[in-house]
Structure formats: structure tokens, C-alpha cells
DSSP file (Angstrom, degrees, kcal/mol; ACC not computed):
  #  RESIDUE AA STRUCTURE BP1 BP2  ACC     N-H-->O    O-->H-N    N-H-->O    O-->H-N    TCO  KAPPA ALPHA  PHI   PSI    X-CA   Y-CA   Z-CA
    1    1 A X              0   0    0      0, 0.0     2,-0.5     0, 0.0     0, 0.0   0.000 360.0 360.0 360.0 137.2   97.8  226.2  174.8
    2    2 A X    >   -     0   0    0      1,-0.0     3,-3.7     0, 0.0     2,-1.3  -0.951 360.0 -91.1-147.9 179.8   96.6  224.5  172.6
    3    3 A X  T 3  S+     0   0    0     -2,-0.5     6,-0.0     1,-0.3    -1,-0.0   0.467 120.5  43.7 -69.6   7.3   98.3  222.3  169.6
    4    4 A X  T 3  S+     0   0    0     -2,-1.3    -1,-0.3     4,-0.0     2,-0.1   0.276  83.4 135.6-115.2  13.2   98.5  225.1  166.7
    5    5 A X    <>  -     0   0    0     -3,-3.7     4,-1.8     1,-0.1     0, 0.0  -0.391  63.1-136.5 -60.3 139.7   99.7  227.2  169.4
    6    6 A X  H  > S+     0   0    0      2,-0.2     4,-0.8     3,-0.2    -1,-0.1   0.641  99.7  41.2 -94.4 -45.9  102.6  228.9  167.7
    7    7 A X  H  > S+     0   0    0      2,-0.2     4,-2.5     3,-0.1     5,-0.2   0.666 107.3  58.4 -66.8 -48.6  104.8  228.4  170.9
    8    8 A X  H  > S+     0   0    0      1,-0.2     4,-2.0    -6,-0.2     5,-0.3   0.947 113.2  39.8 -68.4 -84.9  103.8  225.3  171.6
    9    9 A X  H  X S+     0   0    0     -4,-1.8     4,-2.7     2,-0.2    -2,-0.2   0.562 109.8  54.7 -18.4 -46.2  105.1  224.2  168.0
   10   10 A X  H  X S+     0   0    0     -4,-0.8     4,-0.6     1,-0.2     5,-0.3   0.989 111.0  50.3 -52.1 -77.9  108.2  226.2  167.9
   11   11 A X  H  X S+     0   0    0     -4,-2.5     4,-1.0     1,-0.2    -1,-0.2   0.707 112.5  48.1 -46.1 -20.5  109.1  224.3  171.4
   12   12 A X  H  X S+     0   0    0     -4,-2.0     4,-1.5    -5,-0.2     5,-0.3   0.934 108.2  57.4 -69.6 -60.0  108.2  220.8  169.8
   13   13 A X  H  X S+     0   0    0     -4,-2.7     4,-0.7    -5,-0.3    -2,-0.2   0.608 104.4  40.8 -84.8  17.5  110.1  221.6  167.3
   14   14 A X  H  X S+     0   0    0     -4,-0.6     4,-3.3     2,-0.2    -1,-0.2   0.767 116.2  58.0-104.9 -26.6  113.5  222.3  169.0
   15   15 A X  H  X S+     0   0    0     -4,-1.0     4,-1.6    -5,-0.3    -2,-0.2   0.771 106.8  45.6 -30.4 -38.0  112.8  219.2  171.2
   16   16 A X  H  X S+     0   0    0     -4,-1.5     4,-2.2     2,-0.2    -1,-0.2   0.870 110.8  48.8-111.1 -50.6  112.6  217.7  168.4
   17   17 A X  H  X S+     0   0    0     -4,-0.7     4,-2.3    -5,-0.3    -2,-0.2   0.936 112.2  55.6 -56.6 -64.3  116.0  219.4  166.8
   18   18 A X  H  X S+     0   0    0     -4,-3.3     4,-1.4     2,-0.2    -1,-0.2   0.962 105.3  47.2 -28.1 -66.9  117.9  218.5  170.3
   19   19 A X  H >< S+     0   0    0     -4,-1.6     3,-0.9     2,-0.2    -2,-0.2   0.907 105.9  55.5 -83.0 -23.1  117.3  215.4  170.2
   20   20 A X  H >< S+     0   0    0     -4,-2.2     3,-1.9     1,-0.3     4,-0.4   0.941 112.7  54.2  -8.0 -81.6  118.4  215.0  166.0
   21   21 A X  H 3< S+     0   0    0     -4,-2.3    -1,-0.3     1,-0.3    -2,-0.2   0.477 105.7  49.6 -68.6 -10.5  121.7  216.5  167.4
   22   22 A X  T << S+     0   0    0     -4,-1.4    -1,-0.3    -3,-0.9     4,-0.2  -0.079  88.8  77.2-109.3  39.6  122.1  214.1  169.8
   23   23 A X  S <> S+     0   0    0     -3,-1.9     4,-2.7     3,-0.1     5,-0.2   0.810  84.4  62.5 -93.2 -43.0  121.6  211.2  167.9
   24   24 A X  H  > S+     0   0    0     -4,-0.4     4,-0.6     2,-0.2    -2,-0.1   0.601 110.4  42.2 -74.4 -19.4  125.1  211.1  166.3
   25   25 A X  H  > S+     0   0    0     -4,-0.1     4,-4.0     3,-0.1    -1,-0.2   0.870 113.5  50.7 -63.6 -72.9  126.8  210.7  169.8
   26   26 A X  H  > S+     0   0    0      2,-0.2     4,-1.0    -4,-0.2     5,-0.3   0.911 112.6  48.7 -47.0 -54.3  124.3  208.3  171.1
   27   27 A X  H >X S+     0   0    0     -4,-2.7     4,-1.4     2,-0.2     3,-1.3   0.857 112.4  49.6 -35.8 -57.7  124.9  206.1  167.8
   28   28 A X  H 3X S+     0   0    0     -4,-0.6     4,-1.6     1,-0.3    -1,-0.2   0.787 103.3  62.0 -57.5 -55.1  128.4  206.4  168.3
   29   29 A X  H 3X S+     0   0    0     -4,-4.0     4,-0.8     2,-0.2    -1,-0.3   0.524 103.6  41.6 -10.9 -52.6  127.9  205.4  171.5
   30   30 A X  H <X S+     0   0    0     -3,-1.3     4,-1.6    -4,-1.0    -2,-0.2   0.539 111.5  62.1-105.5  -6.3  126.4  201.9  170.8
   31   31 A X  H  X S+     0   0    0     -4,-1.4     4,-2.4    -5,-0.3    -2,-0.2   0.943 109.9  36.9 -56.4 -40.7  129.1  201.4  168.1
   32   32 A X  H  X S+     0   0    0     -4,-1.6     4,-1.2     1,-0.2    -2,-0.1   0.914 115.3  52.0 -90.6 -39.4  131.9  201.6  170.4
   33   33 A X  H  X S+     0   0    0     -4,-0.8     4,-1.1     2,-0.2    -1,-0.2   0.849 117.0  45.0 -57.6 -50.7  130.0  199.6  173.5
   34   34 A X  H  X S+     0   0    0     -4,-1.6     4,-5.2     1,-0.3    -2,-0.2   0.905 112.3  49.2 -76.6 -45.7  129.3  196.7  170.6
   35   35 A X  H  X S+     0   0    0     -4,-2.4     4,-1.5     1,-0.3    -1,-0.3   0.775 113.7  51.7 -73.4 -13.0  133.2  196.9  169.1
   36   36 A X  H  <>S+     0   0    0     -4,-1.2     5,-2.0    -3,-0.2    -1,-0.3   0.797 105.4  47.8 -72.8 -24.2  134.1  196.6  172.7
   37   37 A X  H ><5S+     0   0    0     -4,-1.1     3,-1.2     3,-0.2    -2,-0.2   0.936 109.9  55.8 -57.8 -60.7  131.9  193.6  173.1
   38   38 A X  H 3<5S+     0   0    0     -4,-5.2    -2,-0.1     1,-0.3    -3,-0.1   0.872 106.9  49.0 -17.3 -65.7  133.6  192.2  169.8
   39   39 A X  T 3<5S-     0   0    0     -4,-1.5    -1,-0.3    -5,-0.1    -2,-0.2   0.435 113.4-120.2 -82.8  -3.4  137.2  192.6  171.5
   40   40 A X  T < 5 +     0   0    0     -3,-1.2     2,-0.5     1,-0.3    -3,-0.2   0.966  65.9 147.8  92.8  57.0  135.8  190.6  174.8
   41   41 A X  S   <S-     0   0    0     -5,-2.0    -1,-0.3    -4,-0.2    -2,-0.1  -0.985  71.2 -22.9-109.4 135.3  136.8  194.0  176.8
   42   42 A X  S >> S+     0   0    0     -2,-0.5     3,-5.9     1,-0.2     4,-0.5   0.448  78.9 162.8  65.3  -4.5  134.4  194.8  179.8
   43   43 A X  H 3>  +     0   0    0      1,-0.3     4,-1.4    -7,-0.2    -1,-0.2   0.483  64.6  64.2 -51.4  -9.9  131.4  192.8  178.6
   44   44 A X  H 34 S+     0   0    0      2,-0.1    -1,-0.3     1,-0.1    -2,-0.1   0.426 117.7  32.1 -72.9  -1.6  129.6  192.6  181.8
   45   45 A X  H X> S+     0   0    0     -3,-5.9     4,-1.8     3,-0.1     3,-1.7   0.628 117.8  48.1-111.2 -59.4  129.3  196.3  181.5
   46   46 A X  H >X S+     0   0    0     -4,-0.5     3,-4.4     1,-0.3     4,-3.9   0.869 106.6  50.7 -29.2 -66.2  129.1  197.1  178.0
   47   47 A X  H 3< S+     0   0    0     -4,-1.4    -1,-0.3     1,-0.3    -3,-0.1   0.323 116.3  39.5 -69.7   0.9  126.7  194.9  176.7
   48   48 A X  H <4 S+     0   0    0     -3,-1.7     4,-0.5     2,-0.1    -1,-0.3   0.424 117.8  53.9 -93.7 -20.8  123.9  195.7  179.4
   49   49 A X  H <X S+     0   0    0     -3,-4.4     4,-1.2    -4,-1.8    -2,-0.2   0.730 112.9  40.0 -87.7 -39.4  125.3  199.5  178.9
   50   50 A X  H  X S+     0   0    0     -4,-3.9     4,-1.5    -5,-0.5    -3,-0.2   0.828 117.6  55.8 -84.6 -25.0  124.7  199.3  174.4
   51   51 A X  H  > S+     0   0    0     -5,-0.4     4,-2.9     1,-0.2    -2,-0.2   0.863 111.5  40.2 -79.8 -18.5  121.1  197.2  175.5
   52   52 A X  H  > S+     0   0    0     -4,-0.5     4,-2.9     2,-0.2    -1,-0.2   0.730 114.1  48.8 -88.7 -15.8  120.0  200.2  177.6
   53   53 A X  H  X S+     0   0    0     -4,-1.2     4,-0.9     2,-0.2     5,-0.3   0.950 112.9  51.7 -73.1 -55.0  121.2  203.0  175.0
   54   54 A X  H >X S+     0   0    0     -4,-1.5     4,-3.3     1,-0.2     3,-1.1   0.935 111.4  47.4 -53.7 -70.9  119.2  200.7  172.2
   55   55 A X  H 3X S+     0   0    0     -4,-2.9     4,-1.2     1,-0.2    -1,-0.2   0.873 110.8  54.9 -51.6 -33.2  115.9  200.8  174.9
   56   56 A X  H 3X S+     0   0    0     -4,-2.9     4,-0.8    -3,-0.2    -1,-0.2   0.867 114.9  35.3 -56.6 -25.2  116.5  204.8  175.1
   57   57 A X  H <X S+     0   0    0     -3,-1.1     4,-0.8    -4,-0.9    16,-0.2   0.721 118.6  53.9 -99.9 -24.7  116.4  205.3  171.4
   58   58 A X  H  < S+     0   0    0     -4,-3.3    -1,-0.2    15,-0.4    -2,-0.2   0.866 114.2  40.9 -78.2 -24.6  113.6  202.6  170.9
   59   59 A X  H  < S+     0   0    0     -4,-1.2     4,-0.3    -5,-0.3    -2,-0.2   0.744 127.3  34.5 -77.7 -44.9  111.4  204.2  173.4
   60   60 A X  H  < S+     0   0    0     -4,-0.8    -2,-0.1    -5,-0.2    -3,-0.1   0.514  87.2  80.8 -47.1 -65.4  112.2  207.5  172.2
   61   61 A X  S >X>S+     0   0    0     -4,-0.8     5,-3.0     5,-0.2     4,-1.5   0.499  90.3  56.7 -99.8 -35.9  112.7  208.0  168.5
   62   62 A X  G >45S+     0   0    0      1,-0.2     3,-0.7     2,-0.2     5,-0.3   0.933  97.1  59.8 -79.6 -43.6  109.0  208.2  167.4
   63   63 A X  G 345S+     0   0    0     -4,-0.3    -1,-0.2     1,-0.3    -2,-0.2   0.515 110.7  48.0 -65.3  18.6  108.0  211.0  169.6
   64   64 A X  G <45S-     0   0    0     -3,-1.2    -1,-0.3   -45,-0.1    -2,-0.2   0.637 130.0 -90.8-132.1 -14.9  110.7  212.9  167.6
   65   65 A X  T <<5S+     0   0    0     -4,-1.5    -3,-0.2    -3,-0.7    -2,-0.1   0.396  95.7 118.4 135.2  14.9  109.8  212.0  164.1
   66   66 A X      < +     0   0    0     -5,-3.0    -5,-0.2     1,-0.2    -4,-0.2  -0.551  16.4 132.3-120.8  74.4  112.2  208.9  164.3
   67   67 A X        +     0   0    0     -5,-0.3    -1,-0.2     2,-0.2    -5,-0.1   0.348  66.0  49.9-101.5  16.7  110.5  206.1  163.9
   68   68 A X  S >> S+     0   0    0     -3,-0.1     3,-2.7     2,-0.1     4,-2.2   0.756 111.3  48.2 -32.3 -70.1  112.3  204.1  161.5
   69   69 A X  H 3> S+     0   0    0      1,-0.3     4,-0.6     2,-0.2    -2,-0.2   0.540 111.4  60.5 -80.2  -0.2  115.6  204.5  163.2
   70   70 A X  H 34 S+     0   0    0      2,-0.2    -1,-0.3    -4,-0.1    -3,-0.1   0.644 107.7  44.2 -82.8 -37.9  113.2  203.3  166.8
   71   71 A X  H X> S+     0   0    0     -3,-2.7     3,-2.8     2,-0.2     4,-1.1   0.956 110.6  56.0 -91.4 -51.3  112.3  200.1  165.2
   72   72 A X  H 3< S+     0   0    0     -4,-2.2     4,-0.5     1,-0.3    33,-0.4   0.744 110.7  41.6 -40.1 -43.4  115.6  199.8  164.3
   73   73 A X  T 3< S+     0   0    0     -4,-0.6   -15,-0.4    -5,-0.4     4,-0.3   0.300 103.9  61.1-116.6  26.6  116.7  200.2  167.7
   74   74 A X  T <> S+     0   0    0     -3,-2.8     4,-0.7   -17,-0.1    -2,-0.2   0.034 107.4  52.1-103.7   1.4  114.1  198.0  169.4
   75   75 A X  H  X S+     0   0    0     -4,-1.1     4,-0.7    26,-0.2    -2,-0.2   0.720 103.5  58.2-103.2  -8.1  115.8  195.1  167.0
   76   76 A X  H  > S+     0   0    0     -4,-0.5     4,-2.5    -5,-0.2     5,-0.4   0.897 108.8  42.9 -57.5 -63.6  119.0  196.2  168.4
   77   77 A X  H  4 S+     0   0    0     -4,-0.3     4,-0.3     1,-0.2    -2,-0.1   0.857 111.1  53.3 -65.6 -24.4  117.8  195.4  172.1
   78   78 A X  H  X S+     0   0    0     -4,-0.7     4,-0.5     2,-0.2    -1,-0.2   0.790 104.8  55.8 -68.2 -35.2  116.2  192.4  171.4
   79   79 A X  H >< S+     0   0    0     -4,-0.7     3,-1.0     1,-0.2     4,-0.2   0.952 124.1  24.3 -39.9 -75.6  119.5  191.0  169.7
   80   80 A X  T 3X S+     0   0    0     -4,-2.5     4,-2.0     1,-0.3    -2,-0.2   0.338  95.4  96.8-111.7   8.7  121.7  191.5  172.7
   81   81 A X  H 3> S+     0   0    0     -5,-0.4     4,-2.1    -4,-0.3    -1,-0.3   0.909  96.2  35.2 -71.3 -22.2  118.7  191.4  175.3
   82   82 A X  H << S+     0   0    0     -3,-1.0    -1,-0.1    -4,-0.5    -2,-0.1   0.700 105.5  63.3 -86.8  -3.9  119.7  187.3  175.9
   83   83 A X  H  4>S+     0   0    0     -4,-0.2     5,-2.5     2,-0.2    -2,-0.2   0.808 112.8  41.8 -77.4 -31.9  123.3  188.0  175.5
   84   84 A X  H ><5S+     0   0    0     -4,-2.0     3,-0.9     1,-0.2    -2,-0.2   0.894 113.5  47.8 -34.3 -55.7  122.2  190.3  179.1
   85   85 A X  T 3<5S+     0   0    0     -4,-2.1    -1,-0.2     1,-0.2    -2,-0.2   0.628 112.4  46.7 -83.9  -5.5  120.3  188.2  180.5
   86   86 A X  T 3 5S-     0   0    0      2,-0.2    -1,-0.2    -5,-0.1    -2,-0.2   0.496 105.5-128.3 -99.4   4.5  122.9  185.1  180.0
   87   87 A X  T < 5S+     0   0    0     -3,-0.9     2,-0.3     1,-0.2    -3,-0.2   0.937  70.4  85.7  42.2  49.8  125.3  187.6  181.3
   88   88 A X  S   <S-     0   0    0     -5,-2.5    -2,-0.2   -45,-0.1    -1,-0.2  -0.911  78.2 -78.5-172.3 162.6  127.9  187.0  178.0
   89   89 A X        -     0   0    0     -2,-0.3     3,-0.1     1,-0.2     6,-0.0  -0.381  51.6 -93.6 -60.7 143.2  128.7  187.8  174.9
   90   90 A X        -     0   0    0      1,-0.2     2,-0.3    -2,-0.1    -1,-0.2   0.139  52.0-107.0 -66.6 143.6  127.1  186.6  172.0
   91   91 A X    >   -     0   0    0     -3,-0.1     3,-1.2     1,-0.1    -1,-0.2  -0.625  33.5 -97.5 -75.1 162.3  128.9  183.5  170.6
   92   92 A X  G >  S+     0   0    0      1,-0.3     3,-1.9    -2,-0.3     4,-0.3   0.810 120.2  54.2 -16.3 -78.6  130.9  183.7  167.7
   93   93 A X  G 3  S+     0   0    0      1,-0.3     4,-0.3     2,-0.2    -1,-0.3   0.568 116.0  51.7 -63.3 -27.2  128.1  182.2  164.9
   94   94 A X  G <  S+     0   0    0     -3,-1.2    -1,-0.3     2,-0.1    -2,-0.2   0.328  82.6  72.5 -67.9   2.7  126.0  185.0  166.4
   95   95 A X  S <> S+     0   0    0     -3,-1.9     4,-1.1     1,-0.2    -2,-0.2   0.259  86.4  72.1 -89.5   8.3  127.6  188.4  166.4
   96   96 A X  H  > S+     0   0    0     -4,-0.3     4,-4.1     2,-0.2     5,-0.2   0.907  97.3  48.9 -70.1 -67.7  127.2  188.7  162.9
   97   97 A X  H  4 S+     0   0    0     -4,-0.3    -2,-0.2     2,-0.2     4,-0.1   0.583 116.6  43.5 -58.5 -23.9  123.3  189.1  163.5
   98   98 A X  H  > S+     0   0    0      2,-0.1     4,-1.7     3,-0.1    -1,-0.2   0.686 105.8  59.8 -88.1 -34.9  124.0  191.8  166.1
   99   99 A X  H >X S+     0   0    0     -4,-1.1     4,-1.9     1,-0.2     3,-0.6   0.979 108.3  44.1 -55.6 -63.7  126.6  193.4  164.2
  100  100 A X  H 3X S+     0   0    0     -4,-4.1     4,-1.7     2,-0.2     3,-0.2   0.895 105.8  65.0 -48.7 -26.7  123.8  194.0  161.3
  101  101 A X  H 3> S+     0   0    0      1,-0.2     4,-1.3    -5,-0.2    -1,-0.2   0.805 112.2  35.4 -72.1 -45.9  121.3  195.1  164.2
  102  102 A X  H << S+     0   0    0     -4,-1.7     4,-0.4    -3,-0.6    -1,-0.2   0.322 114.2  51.9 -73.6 -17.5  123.7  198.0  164.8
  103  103 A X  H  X S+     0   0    0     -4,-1.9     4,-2.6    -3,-0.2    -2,-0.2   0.580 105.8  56.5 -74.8 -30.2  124.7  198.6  161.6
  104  104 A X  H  X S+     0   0    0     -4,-1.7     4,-1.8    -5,-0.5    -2,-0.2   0.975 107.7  55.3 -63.5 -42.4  121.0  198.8  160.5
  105  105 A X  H  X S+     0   0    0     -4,-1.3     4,-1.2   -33,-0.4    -1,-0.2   0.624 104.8  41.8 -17.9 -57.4  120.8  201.3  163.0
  106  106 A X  H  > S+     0   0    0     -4,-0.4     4,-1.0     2,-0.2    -1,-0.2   0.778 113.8  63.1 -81.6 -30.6  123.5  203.8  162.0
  107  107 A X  H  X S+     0   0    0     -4,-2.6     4,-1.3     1,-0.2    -2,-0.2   0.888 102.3  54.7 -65.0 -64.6  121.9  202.9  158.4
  108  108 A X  H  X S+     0   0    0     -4,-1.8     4,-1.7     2,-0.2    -1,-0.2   0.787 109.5  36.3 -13.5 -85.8  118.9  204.4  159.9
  109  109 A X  H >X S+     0   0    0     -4,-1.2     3,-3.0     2,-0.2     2,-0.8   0.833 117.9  52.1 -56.7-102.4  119.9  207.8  161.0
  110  110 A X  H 3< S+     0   0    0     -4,-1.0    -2,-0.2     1,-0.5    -1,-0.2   0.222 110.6  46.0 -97.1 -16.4  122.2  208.4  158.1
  111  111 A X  H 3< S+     0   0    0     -4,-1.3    -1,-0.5    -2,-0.8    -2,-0.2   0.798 120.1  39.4-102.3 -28.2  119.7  207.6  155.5
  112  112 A X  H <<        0   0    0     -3,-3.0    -2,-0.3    -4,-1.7    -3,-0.1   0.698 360.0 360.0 -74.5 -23.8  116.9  209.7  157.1
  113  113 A X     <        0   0    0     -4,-0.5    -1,-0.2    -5,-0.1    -3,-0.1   0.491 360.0 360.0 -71.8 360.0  119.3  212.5  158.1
């Protein structure tokens, strides 16, 4: 095979189409994990659960032709990556700054889609 391979494209590009369609879940996903962080529900699970969703789509997201919405969601995990490691929720005077991190996010997708 080789990379103008007809097949080989096709298959990139429904890889690439999958994972499109499964962005709007995933998104959804660290919305609802973050407004649960908000409302102090769970947070020793969410918020390590919305930092690993953030590394999937930061890791991810270029090798599908989303790399905006990648950077987007490597500034997501670095917000809430000390909020992990301190094992709590962001204080007050700082969820503002995660909230935008996640908003920039859905911003992301919706303005590239």
C-alpha cells in the first residue's frame, strides 16, 4: 500500500469520519463531568474522569484533521490537571478559567464543524 492508495485513503478517511461523529458525545461528555464538578457532586471521580477525556482528544484530534479543537483540549487538561493532582476541585476564583477551557473547547468543534 502505499499512501495514494485509493483504499488506503477511503479507510483514513472514514477513520477520520468516526471519529468527527464521535466528538459531539465525547464533548458532551466533559461538559457534564465539569457541571458536575461545579455542583461539588463526585469530584474525586469526575474531575480525574473530564482530565482524562481532555488527554484523549488532545492526544488524538490532530491525527484526524482536528487540531484546533486538540490544542484546545490540551488547555483543558492542563487547567484541571492540579485540581487532580490536589485531589479537589478548583476553588471558587478559579473555575471561571476552567469553565472557559471547556467552553473554548465546545467553541472549537462547533466552529470547525
Amino acid at each position: 500500500m502505499t499512501r495514494n492508495d485509493p483504499a488506503l485513503l477511503a479507510f483514513m478517511e472514514e477513520q477520520r469520519a468516526d471519529y468527527t461523529r464521535s466528538l459531539p458525545l465525547r464533548l458532551a461528555q466533559i461538559a457534564a463531568l465539569w457541571q458536575q464538578v461545579l455542583n461539588g457532586e463526585d469530584v474525586a471521580q469526575a474531575l480525574p474522569t473530564l482530565e482524562r477525556h481532555a488527554h484523549g482528544i488532545a492526544g488524538s484530534a490532530a491525527t484526524f484533521g482536528w487540531a484546533e479543537l486538540g490544542l484546545a483540549a490540551q488547555a483543558l487538561e492542563l487547567a484541571v490537571h492540579p485540581y487532580v493532582e490536589a485531589g479537589q476541585a478548583p476553588p471558587h476564583q478559579d473555575q471561571a478559567g476552567v469553565s472557559l477551557a471547556v467552553e473554548e473547547l465546545q467553541r472549537r468543534f462547533h466552529g470547525a464543524a
